[in-house]
C-alpha positions in Angstrom: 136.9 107.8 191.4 138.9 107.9 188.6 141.5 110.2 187.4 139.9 111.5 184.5 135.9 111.7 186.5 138.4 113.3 188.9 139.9 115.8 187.0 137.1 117.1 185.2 135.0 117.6 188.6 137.6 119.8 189.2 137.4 122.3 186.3 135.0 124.8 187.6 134.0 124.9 183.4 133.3 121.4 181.2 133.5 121.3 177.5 129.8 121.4 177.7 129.9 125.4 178.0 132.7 125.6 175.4 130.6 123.6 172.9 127.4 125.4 173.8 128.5 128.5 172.8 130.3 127.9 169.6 127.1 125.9 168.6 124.9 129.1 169.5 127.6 131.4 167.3 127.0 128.9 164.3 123.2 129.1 164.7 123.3 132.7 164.9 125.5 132.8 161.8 123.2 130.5 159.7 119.9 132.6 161.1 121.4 135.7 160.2 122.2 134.7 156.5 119.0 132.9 156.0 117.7 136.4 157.3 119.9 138.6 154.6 119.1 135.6 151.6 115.4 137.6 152.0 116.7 141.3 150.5 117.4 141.9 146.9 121.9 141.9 146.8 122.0 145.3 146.5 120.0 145.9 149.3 121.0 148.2 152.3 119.2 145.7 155.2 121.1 142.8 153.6 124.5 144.3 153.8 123.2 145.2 157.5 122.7 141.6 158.4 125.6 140.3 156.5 127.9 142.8 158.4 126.3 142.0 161.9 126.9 138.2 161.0 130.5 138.4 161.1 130.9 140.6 164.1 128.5 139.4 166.3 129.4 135.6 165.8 133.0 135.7 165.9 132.6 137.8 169.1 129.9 135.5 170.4 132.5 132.5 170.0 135.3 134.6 171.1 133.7 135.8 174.3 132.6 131.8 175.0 136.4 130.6 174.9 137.9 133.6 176.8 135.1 132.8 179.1 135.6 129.2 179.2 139.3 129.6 179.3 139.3 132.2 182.2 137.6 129.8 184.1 139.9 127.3 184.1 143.1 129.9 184.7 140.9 131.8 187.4 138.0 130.6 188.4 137.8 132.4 191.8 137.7 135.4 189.5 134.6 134.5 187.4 133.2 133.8 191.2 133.1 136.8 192.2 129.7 139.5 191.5 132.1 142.1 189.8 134.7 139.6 187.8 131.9 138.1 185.7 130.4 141.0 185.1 132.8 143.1 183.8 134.0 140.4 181.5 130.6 139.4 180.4 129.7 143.4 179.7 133.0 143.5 178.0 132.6 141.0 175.2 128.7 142.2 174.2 130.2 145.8 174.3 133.1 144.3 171.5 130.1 142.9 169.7 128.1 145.8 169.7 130.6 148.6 168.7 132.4 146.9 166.4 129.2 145.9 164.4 128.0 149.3 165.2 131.7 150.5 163.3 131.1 148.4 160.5 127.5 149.6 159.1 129.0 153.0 159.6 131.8 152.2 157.2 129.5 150.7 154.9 126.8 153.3 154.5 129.9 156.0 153.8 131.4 154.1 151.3 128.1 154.0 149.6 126.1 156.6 150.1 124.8 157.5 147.9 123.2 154.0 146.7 122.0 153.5 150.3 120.6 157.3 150.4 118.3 156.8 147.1 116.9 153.4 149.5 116.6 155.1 152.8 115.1 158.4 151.3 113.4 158.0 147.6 110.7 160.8 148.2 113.3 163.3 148.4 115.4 164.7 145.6 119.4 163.9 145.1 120.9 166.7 147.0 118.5 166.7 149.9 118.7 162.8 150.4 122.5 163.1 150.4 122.2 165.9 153.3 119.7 164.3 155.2 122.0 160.8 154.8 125.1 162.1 156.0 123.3 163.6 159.1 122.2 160.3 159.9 126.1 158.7 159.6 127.4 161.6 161.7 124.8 161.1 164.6 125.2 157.3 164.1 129.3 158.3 164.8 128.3 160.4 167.9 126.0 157.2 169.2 128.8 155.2 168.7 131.8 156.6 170.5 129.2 158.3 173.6 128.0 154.3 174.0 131.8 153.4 173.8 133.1 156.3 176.6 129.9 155.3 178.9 131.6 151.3 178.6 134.7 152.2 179.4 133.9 154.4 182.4 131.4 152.1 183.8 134.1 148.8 183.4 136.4 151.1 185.4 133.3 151.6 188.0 132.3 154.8 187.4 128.5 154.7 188.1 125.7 156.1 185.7 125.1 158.8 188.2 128.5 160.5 188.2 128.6 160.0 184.7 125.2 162.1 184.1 127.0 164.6 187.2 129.8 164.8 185.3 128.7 165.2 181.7 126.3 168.6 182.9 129.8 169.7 184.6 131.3 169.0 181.7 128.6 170.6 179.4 128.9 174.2 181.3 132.7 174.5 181.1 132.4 173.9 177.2 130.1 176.4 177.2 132.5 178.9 179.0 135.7 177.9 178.3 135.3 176.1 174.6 132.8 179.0 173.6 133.9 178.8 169.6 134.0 174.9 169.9 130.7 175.1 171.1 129.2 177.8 168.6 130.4 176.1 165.7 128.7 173.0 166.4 125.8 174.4 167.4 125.8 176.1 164.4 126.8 172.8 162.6 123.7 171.2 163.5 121.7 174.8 162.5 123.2 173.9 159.0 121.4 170.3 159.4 118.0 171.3 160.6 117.6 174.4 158.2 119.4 173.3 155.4 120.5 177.0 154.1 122.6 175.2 151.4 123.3 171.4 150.5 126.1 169.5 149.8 127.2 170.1 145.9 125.8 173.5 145.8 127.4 176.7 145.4 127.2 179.0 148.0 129.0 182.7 148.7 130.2 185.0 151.3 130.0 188.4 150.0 131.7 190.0 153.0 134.4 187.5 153.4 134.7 187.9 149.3 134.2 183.8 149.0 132.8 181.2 146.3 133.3 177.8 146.2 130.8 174.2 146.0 129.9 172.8 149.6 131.9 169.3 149.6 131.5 168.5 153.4 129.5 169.9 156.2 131.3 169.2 159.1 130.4 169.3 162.8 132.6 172.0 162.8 134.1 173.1 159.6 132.4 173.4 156.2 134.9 172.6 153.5 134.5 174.4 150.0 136.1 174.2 146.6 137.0 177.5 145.1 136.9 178.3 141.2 140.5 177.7 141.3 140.0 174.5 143.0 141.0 175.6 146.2 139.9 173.8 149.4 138.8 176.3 151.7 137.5 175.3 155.5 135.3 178.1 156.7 134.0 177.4 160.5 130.1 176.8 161.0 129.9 180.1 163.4 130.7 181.8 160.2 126.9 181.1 159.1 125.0 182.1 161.6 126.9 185.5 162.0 127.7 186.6 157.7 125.1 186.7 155.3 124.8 183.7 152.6 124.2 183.7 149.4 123.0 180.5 147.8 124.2 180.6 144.2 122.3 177.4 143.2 119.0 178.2 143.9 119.1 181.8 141.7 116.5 180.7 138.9 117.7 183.0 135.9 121.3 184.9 135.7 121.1 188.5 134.8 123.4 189.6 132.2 125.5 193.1 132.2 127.0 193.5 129.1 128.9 196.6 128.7 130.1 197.7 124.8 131.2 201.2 123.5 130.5 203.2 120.2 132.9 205.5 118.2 132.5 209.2 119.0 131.7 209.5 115.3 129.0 207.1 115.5 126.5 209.4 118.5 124.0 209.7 115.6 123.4 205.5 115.4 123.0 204.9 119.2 119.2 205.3 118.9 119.0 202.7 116.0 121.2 200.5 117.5 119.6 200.6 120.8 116.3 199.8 119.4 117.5 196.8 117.2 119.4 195.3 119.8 116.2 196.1 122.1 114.3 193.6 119.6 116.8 191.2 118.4 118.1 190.0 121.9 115.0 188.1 121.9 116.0 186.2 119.4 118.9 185.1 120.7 118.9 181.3 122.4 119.1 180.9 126.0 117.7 184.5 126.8 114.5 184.8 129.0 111.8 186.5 127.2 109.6 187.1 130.0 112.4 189.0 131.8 113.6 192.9 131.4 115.7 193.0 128.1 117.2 197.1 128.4 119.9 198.9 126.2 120.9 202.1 127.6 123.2 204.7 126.6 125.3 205.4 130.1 127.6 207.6 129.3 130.6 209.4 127.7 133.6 207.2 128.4 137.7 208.5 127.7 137.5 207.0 124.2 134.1 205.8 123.5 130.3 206.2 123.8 129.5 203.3 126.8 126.0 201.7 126.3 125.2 198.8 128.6 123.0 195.8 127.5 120.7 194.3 130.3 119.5 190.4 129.9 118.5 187.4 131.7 119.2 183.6 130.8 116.7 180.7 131.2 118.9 179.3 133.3 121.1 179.7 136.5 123.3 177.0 135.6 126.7 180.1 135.1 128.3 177.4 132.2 125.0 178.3 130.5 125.1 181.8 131.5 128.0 182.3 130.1 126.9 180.1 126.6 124.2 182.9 126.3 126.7 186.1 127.1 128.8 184.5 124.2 125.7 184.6 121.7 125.0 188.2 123.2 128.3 189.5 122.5 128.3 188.6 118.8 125.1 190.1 118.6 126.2 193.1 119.5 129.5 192.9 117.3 126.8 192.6 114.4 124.2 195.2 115.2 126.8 197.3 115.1 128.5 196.7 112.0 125.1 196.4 110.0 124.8 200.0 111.4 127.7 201.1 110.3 129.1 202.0 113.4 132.7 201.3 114.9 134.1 200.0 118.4 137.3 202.3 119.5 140.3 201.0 120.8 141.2 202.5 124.1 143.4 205.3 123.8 145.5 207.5 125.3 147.5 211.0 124.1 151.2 210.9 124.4 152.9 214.5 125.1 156.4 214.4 123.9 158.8 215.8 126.2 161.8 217.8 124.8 164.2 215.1 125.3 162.5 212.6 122.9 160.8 210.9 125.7 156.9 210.5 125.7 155.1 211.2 128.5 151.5 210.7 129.5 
């Protein structure tokens, strides 16, 4: 025999292995891209299969030499039930999680391009909701598969893992009882959809308004008026009412003004004309109550309040419609002849000079 027949009879692995897998990582490379040629380039499943070619082929040809190259350093290893096993659940666990980590960083960075693909029947905010539900469970899938791996390459059987997790399930529920509530609650916000992402939302007894940015497992984050970030946790919504201030259909309108004492005699004229002539005015909602009421006898002037509604709930155009309101009122009132007062106050002047209140 000679020394190189000799030699390679004793490597427990030939080139032939080596060679066969790196050819079978190039086939699955060119099948895959032929595969994603098929979908339009902007296409979610393309990006899918593109992102899977990478992953899953290097870690195919990675796996075949760390294979090939263990056994040559330890080949008694390999021989063994468990050796092979753990290596060879190892390297299509690395294939599987780290494609599963890639199409999870695609479809976040473009959401909302895959959402409108995924989910066309449904409208913009709803398909965004509905889209980062599926991302987060697709997180949940990935790290749970990941954690089962890892236990089960340390020999932790399936059994003790399922005893274990219901263990594990109870003491959350006693000893991590907020934890637990808030993402219950978290997934309440999912299924029933009280509010969507990009809506307005309020807490009247925690005094809070801001737009939902995030819905979180556990924490909702907001933006205030002031642009604020505000993180309110999920157990908040099942336990304080909600008030969803995108869905109000038409904004009412309080406009309080005042009269001149002098000018008691014009408050029914004025009343009426602003009664009729709010109609006019653009944005206001004609089929909804329109009142101007006389309220009272303020500290220096006759209040009157002015009741409206605008087309809209959008508050920018709320408040476009107060604004025409407003001058209307200035007008009425001046064609009237009437006056608005200053607020006023009498000063008392003490002895010494000095005015007092």
């Amino acid at each position: 025999m000679s020394p190189s027949t000799a030699a390679a009879a004793a490597l427990p692995f030939n080139l032939q292995l080596l060679l066969a897998g790196l050819l079978l990582a190039a086939a699955l490379w060119l099948v895959l891209d032929q595969l994603a040629r098929r979908f339009r380039s902007d296409s979610l499943w393309r990006a899918l299969l593109l992102l899977s070619k990478l992953s899953l082929c290097l870690t195919l040809a990675l796996g075949t030499v760390l294979w090939w190259a263990a056994g040559l350093a330890a080949p008694d290893l390999l021989a063994q039930a468990r050796g092979g096993v753990v290596l060879r659940d190892g390297l299509i666990a690395l294939g599987v999680f780290w494609t599963l980590l890639r199409w999870k960083a695609e479809l976040s960075g473009k959401a909302e391009r895959y959402a409108g693909q995924l989910l066309p029947q449904l409208d913009g905010k709803d398909r965004m909701f509905l889209f980062d539900v599926l991302t987060k469970l697709l997180s949940i899938l990935i790290w749970v598969l990941l954690s089962f791996q890892v236990l089960q390459m340390f020999g932790v059987s399936p059994s003790v893992l399922i005893t274990a997790g219901g263990f594990g399930a109870a003491a959350l529920g006693f000893g991590a009882r907020t934890i637990v509530e808030n993402a219950l609650s978290g997934l309440s916000i999912y299924i029933n959809r009280p509010f969507t992402i990009g809506e307005t939302i309020s807490l009247p007894q925690l005094s809070l308004l801001g737009t939902v940015e995030n819905v979180s497992w556990f924490y909702t984050r907001l933006r205030d008026p002031d642009r604020q970030r505000i993180y309110v946790p999920n157990g908040v919504f099942t336990t304080q009412p909600v008030q969803n201030v995108a869905e109000i259909d038409s904004r009412r309108l309080v406009i309080p003004f005042g009269l001149s004492y002098g000018d008691r005699h014009l408050i029914p004229a004025i009343c009426s004309a602003l009664q009729e002539r709010v109609l006019e005015v653009e944005g206001v909602d004609r089929a909804k109550d329109h009142l101007v009421h006389f309220i009272g006898y303020g500290d220096s002037s006759l209040d009157l309040r002015l009741i409206c509604f605008a087309l809209s709930g959008d508050i920018k155009v709320a408040w476009a419609v107060q604004h025409r309101v407003l001058l209307l009122i200035g007008a009425v009132v001046a064609e009237h002849g009437g006056g608005m007062p200053f607020p006023t106050r009498t000063l008392i002047s003490a002895p010494g000079g000095q005015d007092l209140p």
